[in-house]
Short mmCIF file of the C-alpha atoms (twelve columns), coordinates in Angstrom:
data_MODEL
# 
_entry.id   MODEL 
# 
loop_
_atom_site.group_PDB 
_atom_site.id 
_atom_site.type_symbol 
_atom_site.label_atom_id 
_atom_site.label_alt_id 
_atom_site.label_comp_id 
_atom_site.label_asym_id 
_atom_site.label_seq_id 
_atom_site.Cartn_x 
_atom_site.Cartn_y 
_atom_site.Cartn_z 
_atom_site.pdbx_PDB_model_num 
ATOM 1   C CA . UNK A 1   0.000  0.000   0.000   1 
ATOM 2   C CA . UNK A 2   3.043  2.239   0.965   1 
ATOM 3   C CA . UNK A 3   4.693  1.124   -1.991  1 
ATOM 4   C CA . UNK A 4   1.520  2.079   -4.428  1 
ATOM 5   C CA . UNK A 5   1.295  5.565   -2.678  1 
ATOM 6   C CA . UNK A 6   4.689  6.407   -3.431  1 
ATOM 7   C CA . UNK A 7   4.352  5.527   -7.030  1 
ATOM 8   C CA . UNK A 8   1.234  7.530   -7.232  1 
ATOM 9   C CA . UNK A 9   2.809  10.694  -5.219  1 
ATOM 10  C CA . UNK A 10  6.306  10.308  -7.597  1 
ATOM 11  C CA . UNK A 11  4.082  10.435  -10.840 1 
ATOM 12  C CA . UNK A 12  1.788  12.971  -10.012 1 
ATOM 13  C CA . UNK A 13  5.509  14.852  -9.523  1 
ATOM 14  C CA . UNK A 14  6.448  14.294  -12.813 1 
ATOM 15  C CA . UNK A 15  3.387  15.380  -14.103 1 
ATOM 16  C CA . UNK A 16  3.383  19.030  -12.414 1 
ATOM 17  C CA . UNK A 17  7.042  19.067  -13.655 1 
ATOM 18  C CA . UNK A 18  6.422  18.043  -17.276 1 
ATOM 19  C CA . UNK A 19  3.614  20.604  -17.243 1 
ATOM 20  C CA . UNK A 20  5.672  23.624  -15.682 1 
ATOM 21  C CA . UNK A 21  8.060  23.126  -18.682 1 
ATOM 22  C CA . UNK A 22  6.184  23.497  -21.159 1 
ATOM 23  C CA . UNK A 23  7.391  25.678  -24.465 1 
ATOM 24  C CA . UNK A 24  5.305  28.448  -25.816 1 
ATOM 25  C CA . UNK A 25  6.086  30.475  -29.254 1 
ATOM 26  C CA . UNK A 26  5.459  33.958  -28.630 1 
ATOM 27  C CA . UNK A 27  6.154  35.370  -32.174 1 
ATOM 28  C CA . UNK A 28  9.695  34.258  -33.279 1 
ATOM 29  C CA . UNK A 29  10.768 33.803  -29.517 1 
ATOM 30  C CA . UNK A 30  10.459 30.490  -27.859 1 
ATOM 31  C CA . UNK A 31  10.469 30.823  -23.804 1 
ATOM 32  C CA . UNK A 32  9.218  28.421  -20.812 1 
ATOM 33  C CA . UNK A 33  8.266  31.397  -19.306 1 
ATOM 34  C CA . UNK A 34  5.973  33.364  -21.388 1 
ATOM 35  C CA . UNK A 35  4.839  35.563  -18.665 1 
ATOM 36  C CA . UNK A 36  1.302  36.349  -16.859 1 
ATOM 37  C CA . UNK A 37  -1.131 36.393  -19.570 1 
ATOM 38  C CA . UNK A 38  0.602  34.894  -22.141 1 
ATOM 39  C CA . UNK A 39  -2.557 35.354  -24.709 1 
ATOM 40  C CA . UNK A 40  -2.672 38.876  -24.492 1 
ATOM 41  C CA . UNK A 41  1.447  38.397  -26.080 1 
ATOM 42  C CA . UNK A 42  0.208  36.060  -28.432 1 
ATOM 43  C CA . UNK A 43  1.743  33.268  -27.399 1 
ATOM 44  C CA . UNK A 44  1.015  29.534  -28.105 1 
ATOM 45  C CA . UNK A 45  1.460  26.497  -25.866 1 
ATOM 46  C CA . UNK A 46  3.921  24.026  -28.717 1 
ATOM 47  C CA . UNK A 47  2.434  20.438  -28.106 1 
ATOM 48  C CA . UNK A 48  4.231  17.548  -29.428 1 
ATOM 49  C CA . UNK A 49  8.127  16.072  -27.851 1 
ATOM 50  C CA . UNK A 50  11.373 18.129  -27.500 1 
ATOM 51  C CA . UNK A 51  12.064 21.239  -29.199 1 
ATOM 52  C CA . UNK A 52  15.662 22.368  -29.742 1 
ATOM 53  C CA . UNK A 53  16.570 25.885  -31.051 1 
ATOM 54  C CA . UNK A 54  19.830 26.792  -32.193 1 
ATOM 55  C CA . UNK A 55  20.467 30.815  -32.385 1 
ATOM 56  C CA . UNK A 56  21.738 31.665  -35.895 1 
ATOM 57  C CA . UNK A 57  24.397 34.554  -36.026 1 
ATOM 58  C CA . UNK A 58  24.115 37.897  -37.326 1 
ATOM 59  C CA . UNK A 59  25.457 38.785  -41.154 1 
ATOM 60  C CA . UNK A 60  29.148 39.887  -40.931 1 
ATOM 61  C CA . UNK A 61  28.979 44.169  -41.620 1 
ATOM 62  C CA . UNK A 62  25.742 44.403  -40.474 1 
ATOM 63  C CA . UNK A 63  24.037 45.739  -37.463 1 
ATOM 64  C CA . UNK A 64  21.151 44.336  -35.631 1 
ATOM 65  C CA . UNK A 65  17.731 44.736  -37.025 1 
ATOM 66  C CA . UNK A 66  19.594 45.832  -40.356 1 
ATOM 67  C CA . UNK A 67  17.783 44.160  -42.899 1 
ATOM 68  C CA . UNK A 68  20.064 45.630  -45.352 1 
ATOM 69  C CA . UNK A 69  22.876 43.393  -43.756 1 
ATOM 70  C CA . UNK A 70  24.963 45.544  -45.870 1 
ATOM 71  C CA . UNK A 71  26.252 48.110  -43.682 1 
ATOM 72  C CA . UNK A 72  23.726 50.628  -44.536 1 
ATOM 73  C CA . UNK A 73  24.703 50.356  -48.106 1 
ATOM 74  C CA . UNK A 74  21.264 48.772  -49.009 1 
ATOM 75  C CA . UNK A 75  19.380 52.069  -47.652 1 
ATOM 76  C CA . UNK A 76  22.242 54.553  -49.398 1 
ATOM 77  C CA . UNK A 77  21.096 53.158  -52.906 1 
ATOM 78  C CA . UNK A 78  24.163 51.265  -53.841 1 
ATOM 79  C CA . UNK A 79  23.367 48.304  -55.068 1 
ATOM 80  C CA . UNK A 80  24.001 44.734  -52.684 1 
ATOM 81  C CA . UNK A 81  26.811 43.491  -54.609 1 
ATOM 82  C CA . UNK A 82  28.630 46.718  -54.888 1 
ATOM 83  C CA . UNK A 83  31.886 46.763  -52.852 1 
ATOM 84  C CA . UNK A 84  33.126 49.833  -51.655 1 
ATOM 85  C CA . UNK A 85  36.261 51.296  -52.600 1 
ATOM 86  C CA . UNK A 86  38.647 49.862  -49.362 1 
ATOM 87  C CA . UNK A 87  37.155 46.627  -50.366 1 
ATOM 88  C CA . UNK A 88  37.961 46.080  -54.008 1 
ATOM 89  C CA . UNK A 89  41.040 44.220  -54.894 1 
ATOM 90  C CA . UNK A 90  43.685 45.334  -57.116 1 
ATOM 91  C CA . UNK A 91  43.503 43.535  -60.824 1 
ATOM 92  C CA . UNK A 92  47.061 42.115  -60.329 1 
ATOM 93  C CA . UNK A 93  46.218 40.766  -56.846 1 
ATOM 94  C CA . UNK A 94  42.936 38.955  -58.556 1 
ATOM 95  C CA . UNK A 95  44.922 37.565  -61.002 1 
ATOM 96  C CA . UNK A 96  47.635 36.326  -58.543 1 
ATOM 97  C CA . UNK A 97  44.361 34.832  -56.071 1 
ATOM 98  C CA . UNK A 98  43.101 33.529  -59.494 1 
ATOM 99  C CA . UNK A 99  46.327 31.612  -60.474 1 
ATOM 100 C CA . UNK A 100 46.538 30.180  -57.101 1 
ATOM 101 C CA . UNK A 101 43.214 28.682  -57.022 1 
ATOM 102 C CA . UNK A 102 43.874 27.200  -60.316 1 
ATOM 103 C CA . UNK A 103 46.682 25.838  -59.162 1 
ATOM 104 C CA . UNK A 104 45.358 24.446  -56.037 1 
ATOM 105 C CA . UNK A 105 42.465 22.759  -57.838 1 
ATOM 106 C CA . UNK A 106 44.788 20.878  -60.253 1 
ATOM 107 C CA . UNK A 107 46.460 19.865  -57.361 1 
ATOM 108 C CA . UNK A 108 43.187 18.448  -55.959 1 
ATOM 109 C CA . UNK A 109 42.145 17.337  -59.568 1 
ATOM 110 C CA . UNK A 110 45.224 15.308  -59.815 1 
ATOM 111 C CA . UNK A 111 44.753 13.797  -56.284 1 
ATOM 112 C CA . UNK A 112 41.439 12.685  -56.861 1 
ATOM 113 C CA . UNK A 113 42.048 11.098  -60.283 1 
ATOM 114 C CA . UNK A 114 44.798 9.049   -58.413 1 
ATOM 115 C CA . UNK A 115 41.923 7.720   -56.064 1 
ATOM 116 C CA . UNK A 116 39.532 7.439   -58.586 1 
ATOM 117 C CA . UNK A 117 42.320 4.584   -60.562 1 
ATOM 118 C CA . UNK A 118 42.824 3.573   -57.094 1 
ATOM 119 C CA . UNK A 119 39.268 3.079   -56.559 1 
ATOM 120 C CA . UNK A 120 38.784 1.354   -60.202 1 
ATOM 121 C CA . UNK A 121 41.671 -0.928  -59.531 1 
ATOM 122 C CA . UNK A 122 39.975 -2.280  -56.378 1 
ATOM 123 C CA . UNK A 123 36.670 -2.516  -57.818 1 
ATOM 124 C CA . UNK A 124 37.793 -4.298  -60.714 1 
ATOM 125 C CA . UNK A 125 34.604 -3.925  -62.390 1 
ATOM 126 C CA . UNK A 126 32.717 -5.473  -60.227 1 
ATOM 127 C CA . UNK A 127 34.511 -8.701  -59.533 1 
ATOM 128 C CA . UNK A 128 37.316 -7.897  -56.957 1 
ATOM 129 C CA . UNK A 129 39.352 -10.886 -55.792 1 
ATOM 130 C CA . UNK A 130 37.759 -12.409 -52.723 1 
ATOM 131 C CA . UNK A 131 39.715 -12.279 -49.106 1 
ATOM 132 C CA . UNK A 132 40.576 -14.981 -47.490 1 
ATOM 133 C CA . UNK A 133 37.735 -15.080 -45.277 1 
ATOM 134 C CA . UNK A 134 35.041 -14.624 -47.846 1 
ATOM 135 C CA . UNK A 135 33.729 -16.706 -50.306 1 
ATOM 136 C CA . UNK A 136 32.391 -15.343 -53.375 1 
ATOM 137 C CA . UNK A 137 28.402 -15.833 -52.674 1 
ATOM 138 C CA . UNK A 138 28.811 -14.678 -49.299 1 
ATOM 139 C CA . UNK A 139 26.867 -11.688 -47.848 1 
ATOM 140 C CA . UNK A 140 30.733 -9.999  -46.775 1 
ATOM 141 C CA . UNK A 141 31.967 -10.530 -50.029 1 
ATOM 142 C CA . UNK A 142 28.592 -8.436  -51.598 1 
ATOM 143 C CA . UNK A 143 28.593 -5.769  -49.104 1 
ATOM 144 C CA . UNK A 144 32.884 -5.620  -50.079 1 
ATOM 145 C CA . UNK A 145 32.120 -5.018  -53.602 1 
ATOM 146 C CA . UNK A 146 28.713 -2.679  -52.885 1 
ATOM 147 C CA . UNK A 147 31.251 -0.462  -51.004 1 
ATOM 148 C CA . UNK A 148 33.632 -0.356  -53.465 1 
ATOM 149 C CA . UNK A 149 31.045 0.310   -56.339 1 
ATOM 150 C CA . UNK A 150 29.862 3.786   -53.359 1 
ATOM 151 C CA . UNK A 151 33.710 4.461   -53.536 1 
ATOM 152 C CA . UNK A 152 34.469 4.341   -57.219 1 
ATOM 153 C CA . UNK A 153 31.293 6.774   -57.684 1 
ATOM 154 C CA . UNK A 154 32.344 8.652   -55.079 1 
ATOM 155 C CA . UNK A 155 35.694 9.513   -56.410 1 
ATOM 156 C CA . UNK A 156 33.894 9.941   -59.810 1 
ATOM 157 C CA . UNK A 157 31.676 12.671  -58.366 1 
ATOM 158 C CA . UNK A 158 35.029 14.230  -56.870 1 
ATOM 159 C CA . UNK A 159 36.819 14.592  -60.255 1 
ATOM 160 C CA . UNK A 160 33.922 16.243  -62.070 1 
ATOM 161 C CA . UNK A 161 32.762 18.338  -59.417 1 
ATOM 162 C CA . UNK A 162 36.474 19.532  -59.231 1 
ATOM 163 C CA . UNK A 163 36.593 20.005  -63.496 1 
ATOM 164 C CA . UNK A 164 33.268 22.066  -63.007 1 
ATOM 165 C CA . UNK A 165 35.515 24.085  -60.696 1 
ATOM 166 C CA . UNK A 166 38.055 24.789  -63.272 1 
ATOM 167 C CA . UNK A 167 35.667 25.253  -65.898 1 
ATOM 168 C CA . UNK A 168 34.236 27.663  -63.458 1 
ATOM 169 C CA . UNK A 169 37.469 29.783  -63.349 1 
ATOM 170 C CA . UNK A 170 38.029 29.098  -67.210 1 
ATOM 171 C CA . UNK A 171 34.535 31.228  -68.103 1 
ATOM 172 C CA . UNK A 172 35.584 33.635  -65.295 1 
ATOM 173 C CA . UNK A 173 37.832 35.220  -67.820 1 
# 
């Protein structure tokens, strides 16, 4: 009987606690403590499991409540993707960044076309040579070769999405 109570009194604590934490939306805000009449803020009780909220961060150059996020530039009538003139780079410099991206994507491009042969070698269309602990009907053996297939495509989307790169900096020109 003691026992029973107990359970009963411990519950009917977890109730009143799950209730007190409730989340409301009031607007954009979310708060467990919406205040003393939370109608009259508009707020609304959220019903349904946990609710996480991550704050996002604020535009780099702009000030709070700016929806210009531009500085102020926005509202002066210069257009969004003007720079001004302490930002622009000189045309030798952008050549020089230019040349150096280039030449750190053929780096990449060359790396990834090593693990792409790399990746085709091991695959060897399909019909890699077994381990010595698989057989080649086996379920290891399958999932072997299904991740090698994943890799070999993988590397595959690598070099192209690296060539559309360079092609990007080609039509920059």
């Amino acid at each position: 009987m003691a026992a029973a109570w107990a359970t009963a009194v411990w519950c009917a604590a977890g109730a009143a606690w799950a209730q007190g934490s409730a989340i409301w939306r009031c607007g954009n805000e979310y708060t467990n403590n919406p205040g003393p009449n939370p109608a009259a803020r508009g707020c609304r009780e959220m019903q349904g499991g946990n609710l996480t909220i991550v704050e996002g961060t604020r535009p780099a150059g702009g000030a709070p409540g700016n929806a210009g996020g531009a500085g102020g530039a926005a509202s002066a009538g210069v257009p969004n993707g003007a720079r001004s003139a302490a930002e622009r780079v000189e045309p030798d410099q952008q050549r020089q960044r230019d040349a150096e991206a280039r030449r750190i994507l053929e780096q990449e491009l060359r790396r990834a076309e090593e693990r792409l042969a790399q990746a085709r070698a091991d695959y060897a269309d399909g019909k890699p040579p077994r381990l010595a602990n698989e057989r080649t009907d086996s379920p290891r053996y399958t999932a072997r070769v299904e991740e090698l297939r994943t890799r070999v495509e993988r590397a595959e989307a690598d070099v192209a999405a690296i060539r559309r790169e360079i092609g990007r900096l080609d039509g920059g020109r």
